[in-house]
N, CA, C and O of each residue as an XYZ file, in Angstrom:
332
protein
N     -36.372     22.114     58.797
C     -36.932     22.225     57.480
C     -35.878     22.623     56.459
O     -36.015     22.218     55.304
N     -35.000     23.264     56.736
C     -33.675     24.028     56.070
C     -32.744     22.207     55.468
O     -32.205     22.066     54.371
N     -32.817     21.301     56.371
C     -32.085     20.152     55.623
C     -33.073     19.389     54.771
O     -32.767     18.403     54.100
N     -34.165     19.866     54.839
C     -35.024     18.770     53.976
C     -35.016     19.475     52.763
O     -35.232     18.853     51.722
N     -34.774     20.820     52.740
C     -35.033     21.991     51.312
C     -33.512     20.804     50.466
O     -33.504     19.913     49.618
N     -32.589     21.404     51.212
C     -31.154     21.298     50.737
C     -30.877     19.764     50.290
O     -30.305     19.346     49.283
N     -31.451     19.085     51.335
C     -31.478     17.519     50.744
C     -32.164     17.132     49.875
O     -31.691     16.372     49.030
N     -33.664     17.595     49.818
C     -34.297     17.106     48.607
C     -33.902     17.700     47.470
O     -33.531     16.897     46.614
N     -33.857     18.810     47.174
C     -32.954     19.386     46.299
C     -31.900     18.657     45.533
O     -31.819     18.395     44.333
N     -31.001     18.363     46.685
C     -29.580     17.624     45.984
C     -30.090     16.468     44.853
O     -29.829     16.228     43.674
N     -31.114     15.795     46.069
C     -31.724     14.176     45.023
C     -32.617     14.643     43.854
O     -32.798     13.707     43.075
N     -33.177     15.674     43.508
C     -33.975     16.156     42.702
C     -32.805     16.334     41.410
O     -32.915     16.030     40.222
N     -31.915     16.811     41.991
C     -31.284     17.589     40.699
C     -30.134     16.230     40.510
O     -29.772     15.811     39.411
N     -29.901     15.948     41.188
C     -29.313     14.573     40.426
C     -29.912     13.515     39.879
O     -29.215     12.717     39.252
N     -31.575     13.263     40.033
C     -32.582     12.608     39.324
C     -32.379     13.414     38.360
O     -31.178     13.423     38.093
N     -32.737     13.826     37.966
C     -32.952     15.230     36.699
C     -31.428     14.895     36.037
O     -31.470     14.511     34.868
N     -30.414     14.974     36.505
C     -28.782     15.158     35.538
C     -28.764     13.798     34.994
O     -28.249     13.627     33.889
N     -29.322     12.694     35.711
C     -28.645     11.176     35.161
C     -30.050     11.109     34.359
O     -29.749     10.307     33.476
N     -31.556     11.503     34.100
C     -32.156     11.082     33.571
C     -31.894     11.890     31.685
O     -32.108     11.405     30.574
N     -31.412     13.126     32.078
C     -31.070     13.545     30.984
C     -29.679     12.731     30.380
O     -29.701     12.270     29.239
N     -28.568     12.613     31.189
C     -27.760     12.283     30.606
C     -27.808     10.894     30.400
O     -26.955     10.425     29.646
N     -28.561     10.203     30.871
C     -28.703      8.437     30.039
C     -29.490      8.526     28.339
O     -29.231      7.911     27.304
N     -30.642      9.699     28.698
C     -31.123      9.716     27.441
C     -30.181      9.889     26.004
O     -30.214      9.387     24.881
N     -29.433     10.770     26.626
C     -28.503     11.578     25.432
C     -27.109     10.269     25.455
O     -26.184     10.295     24.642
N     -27.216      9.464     26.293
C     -25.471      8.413     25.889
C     -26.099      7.218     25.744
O     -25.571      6.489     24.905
N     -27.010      6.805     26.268
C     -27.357      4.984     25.756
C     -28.865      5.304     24.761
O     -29.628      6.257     24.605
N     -28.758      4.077     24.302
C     -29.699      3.438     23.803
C     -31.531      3.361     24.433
O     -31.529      3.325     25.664
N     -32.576      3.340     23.995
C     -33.393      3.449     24.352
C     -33.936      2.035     25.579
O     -34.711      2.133     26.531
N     -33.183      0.812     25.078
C     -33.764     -0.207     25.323
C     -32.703     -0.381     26.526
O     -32.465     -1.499     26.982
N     -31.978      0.973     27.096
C     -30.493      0.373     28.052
C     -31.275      1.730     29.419
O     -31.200      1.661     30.646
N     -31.840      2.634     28.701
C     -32.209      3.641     29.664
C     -33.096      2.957     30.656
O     -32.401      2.726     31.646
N     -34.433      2.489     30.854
C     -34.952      1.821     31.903
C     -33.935      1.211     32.860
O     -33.679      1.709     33.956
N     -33.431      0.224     32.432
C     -32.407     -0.530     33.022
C     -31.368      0.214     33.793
O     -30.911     -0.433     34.735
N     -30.865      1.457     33.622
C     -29.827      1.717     33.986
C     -30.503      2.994     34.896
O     -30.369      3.118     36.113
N     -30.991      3.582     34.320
C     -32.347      4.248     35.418
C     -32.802      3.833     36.574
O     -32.716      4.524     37.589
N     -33.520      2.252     36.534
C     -33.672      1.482     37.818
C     -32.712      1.266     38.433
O     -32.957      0.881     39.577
N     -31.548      1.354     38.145
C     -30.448      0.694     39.055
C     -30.100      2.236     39.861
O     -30.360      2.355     41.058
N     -29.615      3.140     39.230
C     -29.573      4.492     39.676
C     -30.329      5.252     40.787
O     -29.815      6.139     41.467
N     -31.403      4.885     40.886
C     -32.610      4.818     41.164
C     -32.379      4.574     42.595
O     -32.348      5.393     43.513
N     -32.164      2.838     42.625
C     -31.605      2.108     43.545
C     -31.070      2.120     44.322
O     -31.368      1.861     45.488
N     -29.582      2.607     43.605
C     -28.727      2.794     44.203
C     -28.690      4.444     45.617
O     -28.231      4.410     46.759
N     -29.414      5.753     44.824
C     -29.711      6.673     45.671
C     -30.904      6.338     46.754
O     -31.071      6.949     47.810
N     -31.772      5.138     46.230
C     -32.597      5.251     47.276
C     -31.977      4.772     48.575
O     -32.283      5.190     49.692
N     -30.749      3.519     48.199
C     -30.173      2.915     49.106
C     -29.484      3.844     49.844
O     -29.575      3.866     51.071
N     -28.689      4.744     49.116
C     -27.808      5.731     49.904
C     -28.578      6.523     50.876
O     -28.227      6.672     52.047
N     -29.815      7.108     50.264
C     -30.626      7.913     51.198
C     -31.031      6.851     52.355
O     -30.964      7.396     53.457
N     -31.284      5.993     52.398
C     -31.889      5.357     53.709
C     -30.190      5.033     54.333
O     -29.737      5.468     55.392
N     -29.781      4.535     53.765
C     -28.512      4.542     54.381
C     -28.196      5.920     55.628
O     -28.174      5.749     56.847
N     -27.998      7.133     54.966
C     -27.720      8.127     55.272
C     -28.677      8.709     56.699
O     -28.367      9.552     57.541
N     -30.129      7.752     56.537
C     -30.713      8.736     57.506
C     -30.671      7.527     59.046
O     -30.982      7.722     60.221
N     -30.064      6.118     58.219
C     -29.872      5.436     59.917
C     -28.602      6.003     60.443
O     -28.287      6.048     61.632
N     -27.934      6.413     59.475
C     -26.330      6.460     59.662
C     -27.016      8.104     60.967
O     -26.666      8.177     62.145
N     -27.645      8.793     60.508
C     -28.077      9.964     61.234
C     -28.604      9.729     62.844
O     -28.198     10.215     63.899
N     -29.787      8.678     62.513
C     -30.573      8.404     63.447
C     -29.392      7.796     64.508
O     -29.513      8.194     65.667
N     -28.523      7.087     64.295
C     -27.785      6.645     64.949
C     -26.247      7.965     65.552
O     -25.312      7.582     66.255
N     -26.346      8.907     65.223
C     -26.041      9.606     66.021
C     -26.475     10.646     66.424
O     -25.734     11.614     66.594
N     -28.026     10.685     66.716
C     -28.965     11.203     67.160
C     -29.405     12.711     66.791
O     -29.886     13.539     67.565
N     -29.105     12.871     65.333
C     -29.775     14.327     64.361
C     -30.904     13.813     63.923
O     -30.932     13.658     62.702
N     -32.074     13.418     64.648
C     -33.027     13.211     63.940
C     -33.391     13.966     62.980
O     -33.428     13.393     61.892
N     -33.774     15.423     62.988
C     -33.812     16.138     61.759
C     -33.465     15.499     60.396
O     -34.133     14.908     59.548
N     -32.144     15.849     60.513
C     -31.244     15.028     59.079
C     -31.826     13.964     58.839
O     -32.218     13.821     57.680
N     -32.055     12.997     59.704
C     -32.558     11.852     59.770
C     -33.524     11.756     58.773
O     -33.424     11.252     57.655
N     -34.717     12.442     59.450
C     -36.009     12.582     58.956
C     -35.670     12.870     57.572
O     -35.942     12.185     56.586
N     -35.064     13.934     57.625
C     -35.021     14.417     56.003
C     -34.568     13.680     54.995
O     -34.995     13.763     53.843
N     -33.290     12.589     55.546
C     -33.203     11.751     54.412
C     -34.336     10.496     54.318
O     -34.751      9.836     53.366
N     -34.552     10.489     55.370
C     -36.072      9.388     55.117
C     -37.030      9.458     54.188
O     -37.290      8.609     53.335
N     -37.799     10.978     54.458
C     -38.042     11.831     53.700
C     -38.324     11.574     52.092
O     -39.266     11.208     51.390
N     -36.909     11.994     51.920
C     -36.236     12.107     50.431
C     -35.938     10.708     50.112
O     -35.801     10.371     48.936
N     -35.780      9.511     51.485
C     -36.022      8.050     50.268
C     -37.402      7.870     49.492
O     -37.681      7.477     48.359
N     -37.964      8.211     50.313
C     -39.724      7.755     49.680
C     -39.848      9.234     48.180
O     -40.729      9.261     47.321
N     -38.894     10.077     48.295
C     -39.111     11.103     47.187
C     -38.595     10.636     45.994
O     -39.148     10.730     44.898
N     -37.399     10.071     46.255
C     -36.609      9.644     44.991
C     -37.163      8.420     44.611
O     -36.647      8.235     43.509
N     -38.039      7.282     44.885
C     -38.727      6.424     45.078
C     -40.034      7.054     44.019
O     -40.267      6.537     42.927
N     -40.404      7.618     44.276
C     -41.717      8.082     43.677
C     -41.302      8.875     42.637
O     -41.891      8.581     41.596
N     -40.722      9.530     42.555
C     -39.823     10.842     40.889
C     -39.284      9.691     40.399
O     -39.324      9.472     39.188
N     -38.663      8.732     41.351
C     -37.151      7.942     40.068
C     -37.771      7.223     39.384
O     -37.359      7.353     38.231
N     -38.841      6.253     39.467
C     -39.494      5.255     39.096
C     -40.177      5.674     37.600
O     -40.208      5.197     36.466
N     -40.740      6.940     38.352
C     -41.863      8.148     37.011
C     -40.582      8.358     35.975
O     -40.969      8.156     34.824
N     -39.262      8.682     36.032
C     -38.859      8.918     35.714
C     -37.606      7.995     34.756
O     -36.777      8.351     33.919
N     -38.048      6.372     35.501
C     -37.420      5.570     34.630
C     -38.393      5.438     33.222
O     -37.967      5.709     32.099
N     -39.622      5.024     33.476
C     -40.381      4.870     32.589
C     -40.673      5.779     31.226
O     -41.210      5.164     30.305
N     -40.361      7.223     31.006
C     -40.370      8.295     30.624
C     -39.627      7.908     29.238
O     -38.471      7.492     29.154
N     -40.691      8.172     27.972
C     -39.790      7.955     26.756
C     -39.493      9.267     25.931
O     -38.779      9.219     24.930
């Protein structure tokens, strides 16, 4: 439970830093766009991260980044849309 605190965490607060900081440097009509890709891109890393796990058998970690794909998935999306 201790890697799922620390992992979701990490993706929380870096959802949170790029959604503030796109607001405050682009354009309104560039934030969605660049949001979804961001988005994307961590969800990819997180699933990435938890075969990369599963495959050397920490399921834990595993789980937790699994976890946290379907988290950042559900916050990032809420959070592209957000005007």
């Amino acid at each position: 439970m201790e890697d799922l605190g620390k992992i979701a965490g990490f993706n929380i607060a870096f959802i949170l830093f790029y959604a503030v900081a796109l607001r405050m440097l682009t354009s309104h009509s560039n934030v969605m766009e660049a949001s979804m890709l961001l988005v994307i891109m961590q969800t990819l890393f997180n699933f990435i991260m938890s075969i990369v796990h599963y495959g050397n058998r920490e399921t834990r970690k595993a789980n937790s980044y699994l976890l946290t794909t379907f988290l950042v998935l559900i916050i990032g999306f809420g959070v592209c849309v957000m005007r």
